[in-house]
C-alpha positions as CSV (number, residue, x, y, z in Angstrom):
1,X,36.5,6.5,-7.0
2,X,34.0,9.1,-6.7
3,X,36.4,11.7,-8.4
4,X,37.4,9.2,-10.9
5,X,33.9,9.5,-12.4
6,X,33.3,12.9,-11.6
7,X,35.9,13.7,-14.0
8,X,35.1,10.6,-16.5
9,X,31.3,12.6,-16.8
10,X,33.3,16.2,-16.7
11,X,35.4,14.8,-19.8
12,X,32.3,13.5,-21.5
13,X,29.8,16.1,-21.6
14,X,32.1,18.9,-21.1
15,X,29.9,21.3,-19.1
16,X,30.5,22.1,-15.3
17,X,28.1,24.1,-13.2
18,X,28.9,25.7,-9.6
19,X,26.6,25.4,-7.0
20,X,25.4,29.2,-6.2
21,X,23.2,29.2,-3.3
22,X,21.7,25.9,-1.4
23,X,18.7,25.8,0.8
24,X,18.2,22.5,2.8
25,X,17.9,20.0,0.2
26,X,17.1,22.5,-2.8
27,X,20.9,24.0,-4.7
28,X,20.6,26.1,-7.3
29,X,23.1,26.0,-9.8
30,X,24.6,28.5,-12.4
31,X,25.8,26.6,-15.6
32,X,25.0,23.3,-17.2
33,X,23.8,24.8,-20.2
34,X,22.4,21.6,-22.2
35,X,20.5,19.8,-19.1
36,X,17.2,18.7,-18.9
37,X,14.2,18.3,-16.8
38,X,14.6,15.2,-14.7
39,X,17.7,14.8,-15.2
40,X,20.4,13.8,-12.7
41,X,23.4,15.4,-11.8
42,X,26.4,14.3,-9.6
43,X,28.1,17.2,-7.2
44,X,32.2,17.2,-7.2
45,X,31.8,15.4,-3.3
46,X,30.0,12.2,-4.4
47,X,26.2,13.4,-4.0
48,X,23.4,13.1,-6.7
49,X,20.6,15.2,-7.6
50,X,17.7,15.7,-9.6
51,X,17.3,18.5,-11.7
52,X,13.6,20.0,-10.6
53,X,13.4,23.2,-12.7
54,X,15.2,25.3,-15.3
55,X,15.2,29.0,-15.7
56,X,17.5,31.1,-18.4
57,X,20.7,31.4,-15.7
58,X,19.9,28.6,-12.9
59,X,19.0,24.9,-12.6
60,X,17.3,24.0,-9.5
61,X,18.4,20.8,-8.0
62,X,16.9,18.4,-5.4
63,X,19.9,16.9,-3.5
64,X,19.0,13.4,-2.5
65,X,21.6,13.2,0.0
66,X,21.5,13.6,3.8
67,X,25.4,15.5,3.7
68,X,25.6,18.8,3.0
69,X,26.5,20.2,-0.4
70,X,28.8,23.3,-0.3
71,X,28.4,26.5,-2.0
72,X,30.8,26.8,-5.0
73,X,30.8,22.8,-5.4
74,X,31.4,21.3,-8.8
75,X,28.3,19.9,-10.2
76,X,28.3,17.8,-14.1
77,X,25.6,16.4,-15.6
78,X,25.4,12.3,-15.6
79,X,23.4,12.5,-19.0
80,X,20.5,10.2,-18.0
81,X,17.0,10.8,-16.0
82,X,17.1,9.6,-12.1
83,X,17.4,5.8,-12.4
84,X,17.2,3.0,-9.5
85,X,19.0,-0.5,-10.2
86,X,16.6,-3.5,-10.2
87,X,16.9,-6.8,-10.1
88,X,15.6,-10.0,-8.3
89,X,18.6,-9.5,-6.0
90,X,16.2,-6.8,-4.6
91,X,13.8,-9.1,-2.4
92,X,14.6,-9.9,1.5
93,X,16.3,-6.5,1.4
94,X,15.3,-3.2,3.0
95,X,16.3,-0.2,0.5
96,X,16.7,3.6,0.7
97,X,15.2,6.0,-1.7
98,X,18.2,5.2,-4.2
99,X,18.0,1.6,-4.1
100,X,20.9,0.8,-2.2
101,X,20.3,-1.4,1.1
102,X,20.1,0.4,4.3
103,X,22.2,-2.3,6.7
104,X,23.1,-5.6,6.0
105,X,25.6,-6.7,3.0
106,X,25.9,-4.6,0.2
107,X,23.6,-6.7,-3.4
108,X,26.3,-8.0,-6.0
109,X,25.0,-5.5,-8.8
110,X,26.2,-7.2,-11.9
111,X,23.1,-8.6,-12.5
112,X,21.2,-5.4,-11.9
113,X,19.2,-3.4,-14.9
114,X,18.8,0.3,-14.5
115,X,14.9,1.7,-14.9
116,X,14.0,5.5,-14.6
117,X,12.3,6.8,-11.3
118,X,9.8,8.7,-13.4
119,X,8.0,6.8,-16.3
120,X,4.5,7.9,-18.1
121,X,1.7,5.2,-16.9
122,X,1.4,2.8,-19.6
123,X,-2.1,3.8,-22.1
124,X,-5.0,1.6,-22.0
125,X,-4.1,-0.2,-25.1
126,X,-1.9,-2.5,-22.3
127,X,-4.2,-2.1,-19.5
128,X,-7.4,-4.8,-19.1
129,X,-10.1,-5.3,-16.9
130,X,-9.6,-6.2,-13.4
131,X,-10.6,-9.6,-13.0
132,X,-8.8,-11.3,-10.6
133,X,-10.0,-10.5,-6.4
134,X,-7.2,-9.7,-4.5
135,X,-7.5,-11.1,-1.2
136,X,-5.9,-9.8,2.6
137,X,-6.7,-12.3,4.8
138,X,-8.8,-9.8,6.7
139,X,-12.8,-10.8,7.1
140,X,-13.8,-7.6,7.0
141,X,-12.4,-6.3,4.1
142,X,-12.5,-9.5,1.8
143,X,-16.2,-9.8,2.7
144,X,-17.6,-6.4,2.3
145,X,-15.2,-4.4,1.1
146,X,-13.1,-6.7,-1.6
147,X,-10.6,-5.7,-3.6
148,X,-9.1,-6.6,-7.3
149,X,-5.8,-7.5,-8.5
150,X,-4.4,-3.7,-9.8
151,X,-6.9,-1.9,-7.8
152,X,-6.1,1.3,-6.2
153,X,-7.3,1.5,-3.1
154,X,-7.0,4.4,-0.7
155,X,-6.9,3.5,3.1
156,X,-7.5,6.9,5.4
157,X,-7.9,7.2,9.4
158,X,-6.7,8.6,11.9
159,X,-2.9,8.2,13.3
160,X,-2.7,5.1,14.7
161,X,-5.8,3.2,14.2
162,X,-4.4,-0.1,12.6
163,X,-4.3,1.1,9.0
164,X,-0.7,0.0,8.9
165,X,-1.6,-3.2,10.4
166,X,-4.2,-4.1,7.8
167,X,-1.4,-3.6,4.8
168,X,1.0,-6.0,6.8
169,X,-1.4,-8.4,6.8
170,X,-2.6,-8.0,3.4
171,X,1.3,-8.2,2.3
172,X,1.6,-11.7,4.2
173,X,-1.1,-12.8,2.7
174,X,-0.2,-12.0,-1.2
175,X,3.2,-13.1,-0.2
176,X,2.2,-16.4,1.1
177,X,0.3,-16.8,-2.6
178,X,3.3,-16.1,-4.4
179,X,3.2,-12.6,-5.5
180,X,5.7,-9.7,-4.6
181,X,5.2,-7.0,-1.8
182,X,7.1,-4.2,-2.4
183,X,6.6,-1.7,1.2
184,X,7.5,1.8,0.6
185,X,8.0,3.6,3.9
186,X,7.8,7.3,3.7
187,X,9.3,9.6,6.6
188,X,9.3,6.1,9.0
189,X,10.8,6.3,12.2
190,X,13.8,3.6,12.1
191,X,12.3,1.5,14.6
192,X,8.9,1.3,12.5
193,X,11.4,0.4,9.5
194,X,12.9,-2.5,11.8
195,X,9.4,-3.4,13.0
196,X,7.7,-3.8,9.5
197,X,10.9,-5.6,8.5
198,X,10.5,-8.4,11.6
199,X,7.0,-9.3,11.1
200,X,7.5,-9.8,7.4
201,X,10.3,-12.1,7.9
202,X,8.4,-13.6,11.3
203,X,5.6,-14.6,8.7
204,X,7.6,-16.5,6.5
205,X,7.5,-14.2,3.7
206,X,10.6,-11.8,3.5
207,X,11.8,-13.7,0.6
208,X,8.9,-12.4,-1.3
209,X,9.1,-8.8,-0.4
210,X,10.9,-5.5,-1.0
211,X,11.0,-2.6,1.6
212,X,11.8,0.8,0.4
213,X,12.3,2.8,3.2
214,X,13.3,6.8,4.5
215,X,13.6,8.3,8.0
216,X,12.3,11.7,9.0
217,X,16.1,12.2,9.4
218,X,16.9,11.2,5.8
219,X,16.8,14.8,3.2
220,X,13.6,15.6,1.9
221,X,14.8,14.9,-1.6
222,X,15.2,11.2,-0.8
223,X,12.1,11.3,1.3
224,X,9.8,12.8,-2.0
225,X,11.5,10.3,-4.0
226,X,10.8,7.3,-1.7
227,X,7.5,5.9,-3.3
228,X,8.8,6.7,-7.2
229,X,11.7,4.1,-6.1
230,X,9.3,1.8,-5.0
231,X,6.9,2.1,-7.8
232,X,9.9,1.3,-10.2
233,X,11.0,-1.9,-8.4
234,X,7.0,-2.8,-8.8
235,X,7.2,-2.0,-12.5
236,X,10.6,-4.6,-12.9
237,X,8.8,-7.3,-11.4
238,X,5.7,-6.6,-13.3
239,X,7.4,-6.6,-16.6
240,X,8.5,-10.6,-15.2
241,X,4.9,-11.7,-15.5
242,X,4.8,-11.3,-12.0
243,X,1.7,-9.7,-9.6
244,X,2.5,-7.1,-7.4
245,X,1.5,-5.2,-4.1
246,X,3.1,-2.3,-3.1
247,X,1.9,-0.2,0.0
248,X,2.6,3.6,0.0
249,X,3.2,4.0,4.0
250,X,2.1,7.3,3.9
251,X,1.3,10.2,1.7
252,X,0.3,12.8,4.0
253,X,4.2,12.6,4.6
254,X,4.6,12.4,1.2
255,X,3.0,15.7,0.6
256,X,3.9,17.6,3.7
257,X,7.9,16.8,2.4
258,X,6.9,17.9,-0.8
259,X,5.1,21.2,0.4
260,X,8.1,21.7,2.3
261,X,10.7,21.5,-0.9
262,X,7.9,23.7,-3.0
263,X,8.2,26.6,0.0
264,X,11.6,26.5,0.3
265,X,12.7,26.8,-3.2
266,X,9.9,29.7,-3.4
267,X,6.6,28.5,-5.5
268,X,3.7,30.1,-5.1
269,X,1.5,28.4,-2.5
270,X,-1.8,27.4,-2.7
271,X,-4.5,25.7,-1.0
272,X,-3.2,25.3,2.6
273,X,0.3,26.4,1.3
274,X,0.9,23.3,-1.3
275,X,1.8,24.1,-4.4
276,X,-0.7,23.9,-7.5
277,X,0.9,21.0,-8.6
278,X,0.4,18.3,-5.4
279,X,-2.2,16.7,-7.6
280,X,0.4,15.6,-10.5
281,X,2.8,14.4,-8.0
282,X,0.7,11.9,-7.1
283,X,-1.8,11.2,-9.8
284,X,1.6,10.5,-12.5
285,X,2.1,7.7,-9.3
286,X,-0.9,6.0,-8.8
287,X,-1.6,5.7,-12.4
288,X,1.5,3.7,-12.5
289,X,-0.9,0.7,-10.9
290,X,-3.4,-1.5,-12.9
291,X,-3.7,-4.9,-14.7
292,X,-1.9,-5.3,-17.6
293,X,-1.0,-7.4,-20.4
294,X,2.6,-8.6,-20.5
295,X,4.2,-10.4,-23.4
296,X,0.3,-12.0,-23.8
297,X,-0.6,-12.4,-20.3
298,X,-2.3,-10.6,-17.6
299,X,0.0,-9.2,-14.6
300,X,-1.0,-6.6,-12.1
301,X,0.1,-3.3,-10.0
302,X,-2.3,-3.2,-7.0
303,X,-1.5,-0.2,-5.0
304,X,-2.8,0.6,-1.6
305,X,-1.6,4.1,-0.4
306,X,-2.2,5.7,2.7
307,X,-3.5,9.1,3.9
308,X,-4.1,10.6,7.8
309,X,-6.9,12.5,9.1
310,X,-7.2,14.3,11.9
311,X,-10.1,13.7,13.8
312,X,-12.3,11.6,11.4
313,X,-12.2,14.2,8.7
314,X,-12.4,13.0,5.2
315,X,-12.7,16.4,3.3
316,X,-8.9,17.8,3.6
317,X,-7.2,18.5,0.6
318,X,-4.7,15.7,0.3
319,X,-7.0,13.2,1.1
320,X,-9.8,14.0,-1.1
321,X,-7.5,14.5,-3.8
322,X,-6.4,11.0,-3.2
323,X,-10.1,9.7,-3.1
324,X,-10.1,11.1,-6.5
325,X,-7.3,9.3,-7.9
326,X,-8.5,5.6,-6.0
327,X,-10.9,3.4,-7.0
328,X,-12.4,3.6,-3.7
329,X,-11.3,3.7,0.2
330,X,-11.2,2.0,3.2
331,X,-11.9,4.2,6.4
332,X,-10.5,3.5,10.3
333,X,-13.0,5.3,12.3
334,X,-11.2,6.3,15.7
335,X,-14.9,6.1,17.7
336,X,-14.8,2.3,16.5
337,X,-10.8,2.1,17.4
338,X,-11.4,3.8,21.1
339,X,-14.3,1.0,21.2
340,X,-12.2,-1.9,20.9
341,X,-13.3,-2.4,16.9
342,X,-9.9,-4.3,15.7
343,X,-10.2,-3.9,12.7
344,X,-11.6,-0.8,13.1
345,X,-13.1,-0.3,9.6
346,X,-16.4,1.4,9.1
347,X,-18.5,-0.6,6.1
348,X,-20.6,2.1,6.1
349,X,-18.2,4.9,5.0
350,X,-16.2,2.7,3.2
351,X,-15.8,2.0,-1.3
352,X,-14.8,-0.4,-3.5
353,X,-15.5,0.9,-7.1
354,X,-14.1,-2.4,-9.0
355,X,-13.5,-5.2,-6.2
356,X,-17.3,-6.8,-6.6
357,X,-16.6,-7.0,-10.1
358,X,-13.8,-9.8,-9.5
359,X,-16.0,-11.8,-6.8
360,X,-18.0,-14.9,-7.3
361,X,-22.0,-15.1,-7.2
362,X,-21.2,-16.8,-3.9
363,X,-19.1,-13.8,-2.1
364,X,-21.1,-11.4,-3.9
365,X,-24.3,-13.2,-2.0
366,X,-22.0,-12.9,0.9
367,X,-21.4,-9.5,1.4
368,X,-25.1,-8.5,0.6
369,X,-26.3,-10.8,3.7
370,X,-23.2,-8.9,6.1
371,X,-24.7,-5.6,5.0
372,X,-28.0,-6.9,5.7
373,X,-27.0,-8.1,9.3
374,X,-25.4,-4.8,10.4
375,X,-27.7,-2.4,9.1
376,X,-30.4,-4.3,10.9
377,X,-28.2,-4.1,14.2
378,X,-26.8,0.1,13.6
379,X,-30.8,0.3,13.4
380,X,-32.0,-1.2,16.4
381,X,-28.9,0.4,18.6
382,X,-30.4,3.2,17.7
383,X,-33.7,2.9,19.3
384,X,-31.9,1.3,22.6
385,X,-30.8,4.8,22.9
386,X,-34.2,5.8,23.2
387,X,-35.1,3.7,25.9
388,X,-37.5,1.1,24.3
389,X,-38.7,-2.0,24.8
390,X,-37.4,-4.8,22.2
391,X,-39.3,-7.5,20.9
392,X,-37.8,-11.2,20.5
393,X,-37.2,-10.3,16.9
394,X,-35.0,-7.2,17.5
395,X,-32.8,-9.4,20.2
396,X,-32.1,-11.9,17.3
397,X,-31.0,-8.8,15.3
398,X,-28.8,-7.5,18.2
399,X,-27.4,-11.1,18.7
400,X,-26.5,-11.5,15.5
401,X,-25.0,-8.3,14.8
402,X,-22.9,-9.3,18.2
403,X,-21.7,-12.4,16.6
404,X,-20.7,-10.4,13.4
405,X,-18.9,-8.2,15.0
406,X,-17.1,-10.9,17.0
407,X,-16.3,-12.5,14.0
408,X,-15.0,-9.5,12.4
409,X,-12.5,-9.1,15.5
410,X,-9.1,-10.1,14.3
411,X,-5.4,-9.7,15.7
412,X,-3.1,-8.7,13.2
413,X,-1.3,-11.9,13.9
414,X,-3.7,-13.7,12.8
415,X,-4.9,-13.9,8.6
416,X,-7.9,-15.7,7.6
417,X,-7.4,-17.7,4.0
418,X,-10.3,-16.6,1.7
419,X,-12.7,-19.8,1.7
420,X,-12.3,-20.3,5.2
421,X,-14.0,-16.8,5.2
422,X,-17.2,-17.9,3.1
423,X,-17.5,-21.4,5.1
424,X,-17.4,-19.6,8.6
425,X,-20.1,-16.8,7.3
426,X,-22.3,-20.2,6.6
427,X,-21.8,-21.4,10.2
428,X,-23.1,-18.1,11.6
429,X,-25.8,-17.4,9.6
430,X,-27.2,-21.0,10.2
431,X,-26.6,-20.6,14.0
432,X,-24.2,-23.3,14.0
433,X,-21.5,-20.6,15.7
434,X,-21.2,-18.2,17.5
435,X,-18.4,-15.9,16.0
436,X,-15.7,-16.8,18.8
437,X,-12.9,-18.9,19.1
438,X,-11.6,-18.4,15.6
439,X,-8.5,-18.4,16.5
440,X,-8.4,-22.4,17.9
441,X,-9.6,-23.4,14.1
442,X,-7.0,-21.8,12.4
443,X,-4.1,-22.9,14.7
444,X,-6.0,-26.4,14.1
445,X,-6.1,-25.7,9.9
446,X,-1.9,-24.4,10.5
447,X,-1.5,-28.3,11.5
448,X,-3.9,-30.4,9.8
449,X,-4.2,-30.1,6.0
450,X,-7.2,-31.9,5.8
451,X,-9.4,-29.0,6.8
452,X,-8.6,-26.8,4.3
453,X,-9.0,-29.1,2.2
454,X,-12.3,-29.3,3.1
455,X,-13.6,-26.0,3.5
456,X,-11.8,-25.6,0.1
457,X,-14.0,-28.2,-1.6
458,X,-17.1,-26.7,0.4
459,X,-16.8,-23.7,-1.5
460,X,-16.0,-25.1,-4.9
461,X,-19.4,-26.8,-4.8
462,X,-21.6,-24.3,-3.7
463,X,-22.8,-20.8,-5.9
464,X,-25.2,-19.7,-3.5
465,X,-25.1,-19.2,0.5
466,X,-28.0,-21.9,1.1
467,X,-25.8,-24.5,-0.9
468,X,-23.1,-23.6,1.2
469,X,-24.6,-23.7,3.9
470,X,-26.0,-27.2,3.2
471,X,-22.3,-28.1,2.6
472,X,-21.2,-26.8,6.1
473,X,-24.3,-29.0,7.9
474,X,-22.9,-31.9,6.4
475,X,-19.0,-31.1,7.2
476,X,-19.8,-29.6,10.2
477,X,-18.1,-32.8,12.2
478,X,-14.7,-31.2,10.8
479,X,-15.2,-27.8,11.8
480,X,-16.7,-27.6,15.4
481,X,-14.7,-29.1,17.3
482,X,-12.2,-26.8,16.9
483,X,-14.6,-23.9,17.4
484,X,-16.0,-24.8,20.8
C-alpha cells in the first residue's frame, strides 16, 4: 500500500529527492526542486516529514517517525502542507502527534476533514472581547485568580507541584459544562499518558475530550509537532460553534525538543543555546487561542500552557517569554507545596490580565474581601516571627486567614461548581463556618439536587456579598448540616 502511493505521488509531481545525510530526526535531502516551506514529504519506506528549510542544493526535513530513515532513501513531495485529520470521531480517543490513535481500534476516517498543522491566527476583525468567565472548579483560582473564555493563561512551578493537577480539574469541569478538552501531552511518560486518560474517563467526561499525546521515546519531530496537532483539532471544533480548552502539558519540553532539532541540524544558538527563533514557535501557537465570532456567534480557544522552573525562578528565558505571550499566570510556589498548601498557588505572585473583566459585581466583591483576608493574615505572621504579643484583633485576623486557607485546601478529586464557591465565602465571612468539611456537602449536593438548587438561586438574587450573605442566614438550614 505504502509503495502504491509512493509511486501514485512519484507519478504525479515527477520529482524524486534522495536522502543525503540524516541526523536523528533531521534528513537532508538533495533534489525536490519545486518544494516548499512547510510542506510534507513521504520517504520510499512509509515515513513522513516536514520540510523545515531550503537552501540552493538541500531540503532539510523533520522526520516525524520513530523508525529510522536510510541514507540514499527515495523521498517525493505529497504536494500539500503537514495536515492532521479531524473530525468528531476524534473525542474519547488518545492520539499521537499525527492524529492517528495510539491503542485502542483504529477511527473509521471517512468522515474525517483534513486541516493544516500550521495556520496564521485569525486577525482581530474575527476576534471579540472576552466575556464569558471560564470556570475550574478550583476555589482558589475562580475566586482570586479567574479566568475568561479564550484566555491564555500561563501556569509555571516547579516539577511536581500539582500544576498538572489543577488543568485536570479544570478539564472536568469545562467537560462536565459541555465544552471540549482537547489535552496535549508533550514528552509524557506513557504511564502519565495512561494516568491523565483514567481520571478523565473516571470523571465522567472522556466523551467530551481529546488527548494528543508523545513519549520522550517518540522522535523529536513528532514531539515538536505535538501541541500544533492539538491546536488544530481545537480549531475543528471551534469552527462547530463549539468552546474549547486545550492544555499544553508542557513547553519547557516543548522547547528543550526544539532546541535540540535547532543544534543538531546546526543553527546558530543563542540565549542558553536556543535558537533566535523559540519566540515564533510559540507565539504563532498561542495566538491561535481567543474568542471569536463564528458564522455570527461567539466561540472560544482558551489555552492554558505550561512552563517549569527550577527552584521558584520566574525570570528564565522560556518562561518569561511565555509570560509575554499570556494574559497572565498562575504560580505553584514549592515553599507552599513542601507546606502542605494543596493547591499550592501563590495569589500574591499570581495574574489575571482579562479574567475580572468577565466576573459579576458579586465575585468581583469576592475576590477583593479574599485579598483583604490574606493580606491581613501574611501581615500579622510576620510580626509572630518577631516574637510579639497579639491583640484579640490580630487572633481574629490569624483565625480567619486559618479558615481561608482551610477552605482553599482541595484534593484534586474533588471540583467545587462556581456558585457553591460564592455561597460558602458568605458562610465564612459571616462566621457561620469554619472552612472544613467541604468535602461532606458536596458528596451531599452529588445526591440531592435540591441544594444546588439552592445555592444556585442564592446567588442569582444577590449583587453584593452582604445580600448574599443575608441569603445564606436564611438558607442556612440547607447548608449546615452537611458541613458540621
Amino acid at each position: 500500500m505504502v509503495e502504491i502511493q509512493f509511486e501514485k505521488l512519484l507519478e504525479q509531481f515527477g520529482e524524486v529527492g534522495f536522502v543525503e545525510t540524516l541526523s536523528h530526526s533531521i534528513a537532508k535531502i538533495k533534489g525536490l526542486p519545486e518544494v516548499r516551506m512547510g510542506e510534507m514529504v513521504m520517504f520510499e519506506s512509509g515515513q513522513v516529514g516536514q520540510v523545515m528549510a531550503l537552501d540552493s542544493e538541500m531540503v532539510e526535513v523533520l522526520v516525524l517517525s520513530k523508525s529510522a530513515v536510510k541514507v540514499g532513501a527515495r523521498v517525493v513531495r505529497v504536494g500539500r502542507t503537514m495536515t492532521v485529520s479531524v473530525g468528531e470521531q476524534l473525542l474519547a480517543h488518545t492520539l499521537d502527534a499525527l492524529g492517528r490513535p495510539i491503542w485502542g481500534e483504529p477511527i473509521d476516517a471517512s468522515k474525517f476533514e483534513f486541516r493544516p498543522i500550521e495556520m496564521v491566527p485569525s486577525g482581530i476583525v474575527y476576534r471579540k472581547k472576552i466575556s464569558k468567565q471560564m470556570s475550574t472548579g478550583v476555589v482558589l483560582v475562580d475566586l482570586m485568580i479567574p479566568l475568561g473564555m479564550g484566555q491564555r493563561e500561563l501556569v509555571i512551578g516547579d516539577r511536581k507541584t500539582g500544576k498538572s493537577n489543577l488543568l485536570l480539574q479544570a478539564a472536568v469541569y469545562q467537560a462536565r459544562l459541555g465544552r471540549i478538552c482537547v489535552y496535549a501531552a508533550i514528552a509524557k511518560k506513557k504511564s502519565e499518558i495512561k494516568r491523565i486518560e483514567a481520571f478523565l474517563q473516571e470523571k465522567g467526561v472522556w466523551g467530551n475530550s481529546v488527548v494528543v499525546a508523545t513519549s520522550a521515546q517518540d522522535s523529536a519531530g513528532e514531539i515538536f509537532l505535538c501541541p500544533y496537532t492539538a491546536m488544530s483539532i481545537a480549531e475543528y471544533f471551534r469552527d462547530k460553534g463549539r468552546d474549547v480548552l486545550v492544555i499544553f502539558d508542557d513547553m519547557t519540553s516543548h522547547a528543550q525538543f526544539y532546541r535540540e532539532l535547532s543544534l543538531i541540524s546546526g543553527r546558530f544558538p543563542g540565549r542558553d543555546s536556543y535558537p533566535g527563533d523559540i519566540f515564533h514557535i510559540h507565539s504563532r501557537l498561542l495566538e491561535r487561542g481567543g474568542n471569536f465570532l463564528v458564522d455570527g456567534k461567539e466561540a472560544s480557544i482558551t489555552c492554558l500552557p505550561i512552563a517549569e522552573t527550577v527552584q521558584g525562578d520566574i525570570t528564565g528565558y522560556i518562561q518569561t517569554n511565555l509570560m509575554s505571550m499570556t494574559d497572565g499566570h498562575i504560580f505553584f510556589d514549592g515553599e507552599l507545596f513542601f507546606k502542605g498548601r494543596r493547591p499550592a498557588i501563590n495569589p500574591f505572585v499570581s495574574v489575571t490580565r482579562v479574567g475580572h473583566q468577565t466576573q459579576t459585581s458579586l465575585a468581583r466583591e469576592a475576590g477583593r474581601v479574599l485579598l483583604d483576608l490574606l493580606s491581613g493574615y501574611e501581615r500579622t505572621q510576620s510580626f509572630l516571627k518577631f516574637g510579639a504579643e497579639l491583640g484579640e484583633s490580630s487572633r481574629q485576623i490569624l483565625t480567619m486567614g486559618d479558615r481561608v486557607l482551610a477552605f482553599f485546601d482541595q484534593p484534586t478529586s474533588k471540583i467545587v461548581p462556581y456558585s457553591m464557591q460564592l455561597v460558602l465565602l458568605a458562610m465564612l465571612v459571616s462566621g457561620m463556618w469554619n472552612g472544613k468539611n467541604l468535602n461532606k456537602l458536596l458528596e451531599a449536593a452529588e445526591k440531592d439536587n435540591t441544594i444546588m438548587e439552592a445555592v444556585d438561586g442564592m446567588v442569582e438574587s444577590s449583587d453584593s456579598m452582604n445580600k448574599l450573605i443575608d441569603q445564606v442566614r436564611k438558607s442556612s438550614e440547607k447548608l449546615l448540616p452537611h458541613l458540621s
